[in-house]
N, C-alpha and C positions, 0 to 999 in steps of 0.2 A: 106829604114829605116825598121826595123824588129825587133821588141819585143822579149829580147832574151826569155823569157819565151812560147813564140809561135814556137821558133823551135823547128823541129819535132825530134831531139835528145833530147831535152830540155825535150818535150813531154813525151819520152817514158822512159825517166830516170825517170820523176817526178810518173809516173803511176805503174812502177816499184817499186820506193820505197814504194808506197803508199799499192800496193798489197804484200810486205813484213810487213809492219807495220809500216814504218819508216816515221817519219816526218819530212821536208827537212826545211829549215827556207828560208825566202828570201833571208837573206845574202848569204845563201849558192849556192843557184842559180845560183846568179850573172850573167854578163850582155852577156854571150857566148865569142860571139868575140870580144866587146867590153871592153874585162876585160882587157885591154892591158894599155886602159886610163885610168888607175889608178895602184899606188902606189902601188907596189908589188905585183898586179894584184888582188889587194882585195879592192871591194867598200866601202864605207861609214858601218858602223854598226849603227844599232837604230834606222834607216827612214824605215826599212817597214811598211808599213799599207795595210789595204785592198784594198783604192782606187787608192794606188799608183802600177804606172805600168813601169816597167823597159824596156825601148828599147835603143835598139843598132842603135842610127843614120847612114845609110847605103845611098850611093852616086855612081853612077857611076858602080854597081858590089862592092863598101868597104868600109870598116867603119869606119866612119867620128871621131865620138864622143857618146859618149853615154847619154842617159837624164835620168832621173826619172820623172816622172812626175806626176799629181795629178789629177787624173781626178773628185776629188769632186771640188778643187777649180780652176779647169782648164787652171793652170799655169806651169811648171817645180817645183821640190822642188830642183834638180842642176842639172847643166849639169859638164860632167869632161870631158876633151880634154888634149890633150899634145902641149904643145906650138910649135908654127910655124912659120917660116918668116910669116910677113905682105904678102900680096900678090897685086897685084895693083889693081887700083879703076875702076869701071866699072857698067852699067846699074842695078840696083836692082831688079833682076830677081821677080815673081811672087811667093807666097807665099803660103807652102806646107804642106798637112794635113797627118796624120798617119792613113791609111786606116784600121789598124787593132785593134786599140782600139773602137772604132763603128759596127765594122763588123767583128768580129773574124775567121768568113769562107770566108774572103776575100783574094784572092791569089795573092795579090798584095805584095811583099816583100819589097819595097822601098816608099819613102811618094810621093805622087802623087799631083796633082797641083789641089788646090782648085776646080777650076771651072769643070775642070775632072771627079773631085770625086763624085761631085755630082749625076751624071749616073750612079755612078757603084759602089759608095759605099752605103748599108742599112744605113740608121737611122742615117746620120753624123750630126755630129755635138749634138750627146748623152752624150758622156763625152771627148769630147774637145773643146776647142775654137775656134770659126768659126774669121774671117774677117770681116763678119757682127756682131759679136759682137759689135766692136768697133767704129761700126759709131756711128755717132753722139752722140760723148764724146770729152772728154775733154785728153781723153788716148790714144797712141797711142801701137804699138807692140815693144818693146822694145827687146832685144835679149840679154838672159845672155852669151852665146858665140858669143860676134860680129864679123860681115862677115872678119871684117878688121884682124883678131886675125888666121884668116884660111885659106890654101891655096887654098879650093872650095867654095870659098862665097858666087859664085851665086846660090849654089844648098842646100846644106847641111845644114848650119847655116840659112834658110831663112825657117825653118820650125815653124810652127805654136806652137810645144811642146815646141821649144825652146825659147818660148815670153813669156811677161806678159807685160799687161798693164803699160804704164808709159806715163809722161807727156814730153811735146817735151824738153823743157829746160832741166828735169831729162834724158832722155836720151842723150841726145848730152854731157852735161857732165859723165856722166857711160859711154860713148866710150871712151869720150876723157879722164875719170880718166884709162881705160882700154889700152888704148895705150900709154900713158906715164908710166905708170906702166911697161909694158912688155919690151918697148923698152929701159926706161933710167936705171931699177931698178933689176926687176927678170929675163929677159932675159940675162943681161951681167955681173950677179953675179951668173950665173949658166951655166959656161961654152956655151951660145949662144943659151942653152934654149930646149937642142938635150935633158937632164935629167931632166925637168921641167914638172910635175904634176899640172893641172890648177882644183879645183871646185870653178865655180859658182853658186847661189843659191839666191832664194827670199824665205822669212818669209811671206804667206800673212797675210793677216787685215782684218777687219770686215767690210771692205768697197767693193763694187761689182760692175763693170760697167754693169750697165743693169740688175741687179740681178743676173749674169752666173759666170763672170769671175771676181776673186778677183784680187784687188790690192793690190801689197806688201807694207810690213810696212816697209819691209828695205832688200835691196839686197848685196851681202857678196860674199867675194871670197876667197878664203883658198889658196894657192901655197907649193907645195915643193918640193926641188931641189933633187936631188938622189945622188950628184955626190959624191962619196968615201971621206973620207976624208974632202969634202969641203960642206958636204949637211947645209940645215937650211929648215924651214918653219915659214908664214906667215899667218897672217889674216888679212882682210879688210870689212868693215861695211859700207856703205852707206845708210842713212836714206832718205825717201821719202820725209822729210817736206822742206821745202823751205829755204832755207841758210843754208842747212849742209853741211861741207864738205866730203868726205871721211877720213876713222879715221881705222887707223893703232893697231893691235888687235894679241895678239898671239893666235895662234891655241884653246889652252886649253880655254883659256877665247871664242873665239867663238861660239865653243862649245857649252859653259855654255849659249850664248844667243838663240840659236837654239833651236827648239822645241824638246823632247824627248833626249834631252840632246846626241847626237850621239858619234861616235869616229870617225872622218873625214879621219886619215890618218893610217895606222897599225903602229902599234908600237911610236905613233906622229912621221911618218917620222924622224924615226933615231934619237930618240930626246938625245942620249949620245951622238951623236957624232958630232953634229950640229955648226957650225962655225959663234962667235957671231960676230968675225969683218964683215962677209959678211952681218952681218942682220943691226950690224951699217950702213952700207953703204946703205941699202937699204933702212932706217928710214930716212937718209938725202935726197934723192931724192924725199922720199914719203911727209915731210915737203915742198919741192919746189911745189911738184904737189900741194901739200894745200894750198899754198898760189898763186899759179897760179888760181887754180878754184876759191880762195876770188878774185883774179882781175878780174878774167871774168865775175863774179856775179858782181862785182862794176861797170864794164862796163859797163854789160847790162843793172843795172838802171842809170847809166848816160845816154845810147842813149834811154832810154823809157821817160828822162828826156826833152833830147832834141828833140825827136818828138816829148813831148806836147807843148815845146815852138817854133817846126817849125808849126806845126797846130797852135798856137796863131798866129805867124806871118803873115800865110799865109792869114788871117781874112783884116790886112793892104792892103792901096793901093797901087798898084804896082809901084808907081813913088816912094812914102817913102822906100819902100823894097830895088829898085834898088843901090838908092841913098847912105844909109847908109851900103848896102853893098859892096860899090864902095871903100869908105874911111875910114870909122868905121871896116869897117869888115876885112881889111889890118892893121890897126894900134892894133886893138884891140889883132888880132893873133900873131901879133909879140911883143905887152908886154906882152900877157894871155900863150905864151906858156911855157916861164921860170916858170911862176909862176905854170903852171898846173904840170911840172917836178917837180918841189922844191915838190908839197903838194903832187904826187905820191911817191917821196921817204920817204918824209915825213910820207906818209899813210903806205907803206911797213915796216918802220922801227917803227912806231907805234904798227902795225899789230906783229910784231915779238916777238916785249918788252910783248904787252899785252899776246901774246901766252903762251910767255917761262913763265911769271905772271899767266896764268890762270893754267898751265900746273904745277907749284910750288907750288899756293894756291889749285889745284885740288888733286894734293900728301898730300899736310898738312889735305885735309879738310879729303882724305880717309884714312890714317893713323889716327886722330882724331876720327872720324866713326869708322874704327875699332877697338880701344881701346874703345871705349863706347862699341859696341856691343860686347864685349869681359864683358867687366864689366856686361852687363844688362844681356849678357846669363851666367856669373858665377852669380849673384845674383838671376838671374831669379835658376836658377837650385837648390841654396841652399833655394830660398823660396819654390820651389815648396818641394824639400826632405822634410823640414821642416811640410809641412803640410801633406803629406807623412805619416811622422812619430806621427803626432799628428791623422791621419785619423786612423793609423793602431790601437792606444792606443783608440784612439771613438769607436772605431770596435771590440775592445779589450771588454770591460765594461761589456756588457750584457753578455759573454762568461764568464767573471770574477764573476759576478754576481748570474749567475746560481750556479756554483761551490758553491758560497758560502754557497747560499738557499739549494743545495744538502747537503753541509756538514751539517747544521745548521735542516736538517730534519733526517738526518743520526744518529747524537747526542740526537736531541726528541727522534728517535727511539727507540735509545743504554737506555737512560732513563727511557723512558717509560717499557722496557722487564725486567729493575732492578728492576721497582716498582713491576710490576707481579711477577718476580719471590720470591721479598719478601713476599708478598702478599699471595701467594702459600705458601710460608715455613712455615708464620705464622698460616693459614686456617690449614695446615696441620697437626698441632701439636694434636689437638682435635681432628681431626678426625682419625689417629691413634690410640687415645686412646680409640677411642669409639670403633674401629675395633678392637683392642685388647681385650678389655670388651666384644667384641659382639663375638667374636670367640673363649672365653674361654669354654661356654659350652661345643661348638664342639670340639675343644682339647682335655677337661673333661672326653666327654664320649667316643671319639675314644681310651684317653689309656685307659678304662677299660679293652677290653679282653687282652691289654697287660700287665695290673694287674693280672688278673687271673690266666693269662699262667704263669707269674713270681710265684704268693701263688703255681698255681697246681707243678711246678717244682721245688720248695721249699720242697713243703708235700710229693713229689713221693720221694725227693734227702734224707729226714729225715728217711721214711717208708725202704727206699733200706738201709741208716745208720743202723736204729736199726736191720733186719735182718743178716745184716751182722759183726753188735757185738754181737747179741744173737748166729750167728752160731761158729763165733770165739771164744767165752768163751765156748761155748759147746767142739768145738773140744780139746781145752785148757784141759778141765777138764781131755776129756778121755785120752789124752797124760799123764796127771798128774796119773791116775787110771793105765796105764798099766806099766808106770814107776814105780809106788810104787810096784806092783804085782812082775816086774823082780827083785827086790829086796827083795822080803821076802821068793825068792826060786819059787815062783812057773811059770811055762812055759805054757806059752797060744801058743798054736801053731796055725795057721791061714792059711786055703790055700787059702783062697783069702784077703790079708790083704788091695788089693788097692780097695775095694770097697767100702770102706770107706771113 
């Protein structure tokens, strides 16, 4: 048995990626050589955790099966196997521990035998389940891949990773639902079981034997067929509480009950292509196994019945004992056994009517259920909008409010700058006038010299007038004087006449 995450390829790809940058998920890991026991060679998605540890169940030099398993609560979360002949019955060989989840530098590659390990494995029994957990309880080791399900049952399947606590009645029927199931049901509606994918798996609970090792609340097995054309898949649920039976589940809904809500099969095992006559066939068998495990459970409180009335008897003297069961105990057998037939078919066909009835009113009550919760989540969804919308118009207010007070001091403002500026225009009018008043001296006396220049330009423009009509009528005259002179004869001769 060998953790595929501890081989040394496993090793040096994961440290690889790690000194690239890359971060590998669990899923991606997967189980080495173990990936074979599973559907298209890819594990479960959504069960990694931290304290789950993946190993490759390894037997004889090869690998059996593969488990997950948990070492906080020190049981499998599944194991997955490929279906196999039964194989015959024989000595319960000794029960085997995984050397290398306690001791990681342990060079032990296969699971070793309790008592063994104890020499030579560190710190065992640190996160897994010892043998000695389970004394003195009321639990015993129960195996989600039982011996009878594998062709090496003394060795492989009797490994400690592969148990969880259960009670001896809860286990004997989980075998026995386990071996009717394979042989009458998923074995021979999947061509003999050579293409059959098996996981099984515990959910634990809040309950611990001895504080180490949880008990599951309910143990589950998923199947699916591979074959071309003819595949399907299953679910099945088994509850821990006392008078359940095993209860027939499709995958997706398993699923849905499983912690971290996972995806069990890729692709849900072929789910277009999936052949529902063979899953009918398979619901009828799994109905027979139902009411077979109701009869076994009626049996056994009938014979816990009849031990407490062989312990009364036995209290009687031995001559009454003898006595009445010499003659009484002959007569009584043969009128008590018709009538014990009649009220077993009786019970069976009871048992059936009330099934296929609870099975009718459990459809009416869930279709009812979900038209209610249909209803309460469309009402629920329009009362919450509705306050939604009334929180958003609450939230709104003060936002609205401000605005208003803005506008509303905005308009004071606008007001108030009207009254000043009237205020102003009015103040203004007198004092203009007073500035006008007060600035007339200054006007006054600045145009004087431009008074003066205007009189002296006046008095120079008159002075320059009269000179130049006194020299005009002068020149006037003498024109007049030399004219009359050419005319009365006489010749004024001039040699310079323009100097005049």
């Amino acid at each position: 048995m060998r953790p595929a995450r501890w081989l040394a390829l496993g090793s040096l790809l994961a440290l690889a990626a790690l000194l690239e940058g890359r971060l590998v998920g669990e899923e991606e890991a997967g189980f080495g050589e173990c990936d074979r026991f599973f559907y298209a060679g890819t594990p479960p998605a959504g069960l990694a955790a931290e304290a789950h540890v993946k190993i490759c169940q390894r037997s004889a030099g090869a690998e059996r099966f593969a488990t997950l398993y948990s070492s906080r609560d020190r049981i499998p979360v599944y194991s997955a196997f490929r279906a196999a002949r039964p194989a015959a019955g024989g000595a319960e060989p000794r029960w085997l521990v995984e050397p290398q989840i306690d001791d990681p530098a342990s060079n032990l590659e296969e699971g070793t035998d309790e008592t063994d390990a104890i020499a030579s494995v560190n710190n065992l029994g640190s996160g897994q389940a010892l043998s000695a957990d389970y004394v003195d309880s009321d639990y015993q080791r129960g195996q989600l891949f039982p011996f009878s399900l594998g062709s090496d049952f003394h060795v492989a399947t009797f490994a400690l990773t592969n148990a969880a606590p259960m009670t001896p009645s809860f286990r004997e029927r989980w075998y026995m639902n386990l071996n009717s199931l394979m042989d009458r049901a998923l074995g021979p509606q999947c061509g003999g079981g050579e293409d059959l994918y098996i996981l099984t798996g515990a959910v634990p609970s809040d309950q611990r034997v001895h504080g180490k090792v949880t008990v599951p609340a309910f143990v589950w097995l998923a199947a699916c067929c591979a074959v071309p054309g003819s595949g399907w898949a299953m679910g099945f649920v088994k509850h821990t509480r006392d008078g359940d039976v095993i209860e027939d589940v499709m995958v997706k809904e398993l699923e849905k009950l499983l912690p971290f809500n996972p995806q069990l099969f890729r692709d849900n095992c072929g789910e277009t292509e999936q052949d529902t006559e063979r899953m009918k066939k398979i619901l009828e068998v799994v109905n027979q196994v139902q009411d077979e495990e109701r009869a076994v459970q009626w049996e056994e409180g009938a014979s816990a019945r009849s031990s407490a009335k062989s312990e009364r008897s036995a209290l009687l003297p031995p001559e009454a004992s003898e006595e009445r069961s010499s003659f009484w105990g002959k007569f009584m057998g043969l009128l008590v056994t018709p009538v014990i037939k009649l009220f077993q078919l009786l019970y069976y066909l009871a048992v059936g009517i009330l099934k296929n009835i609870m099975y009718l009113l459990w459809f009416v009550t869930k279709q009812v259920i979900n038209g209610i919760e249909s209803c309460l989540y469309r009402l629920g969804s329009a009362t919450i909008s509705y306050f939604l919308a009334i929180g958003e118009e609450l939230a709104s207010i003060p936002w609205k409010v401000l605005k208003v007070m803005v506008k509303i001091i905005r308009a004071v403002l606008r007001i108030l700058c009207c009254l000043l500026k009237a205020v102003c225009r009015v103040l203004g009018i007198p004092v203009r006038v007073l500035v006008d008043v007060a600035a007339f001296p200054v006007h006054t006396i600045g145009a004087v010299p431009i008074v003066c220049r205007d009189i002296a330009v006046g008095l120079g423009g008159t002075i320059s007038l009269l000179f130049d009509a006194a020299f005009g009528t002068m020149g006037g005259l003498f024109q007049v004087f030399f004219s009359i002179c050419k005319r009365i004869g006489y010749k004024v001769t001039f040699d310079n006449s323009g100097e005049f």
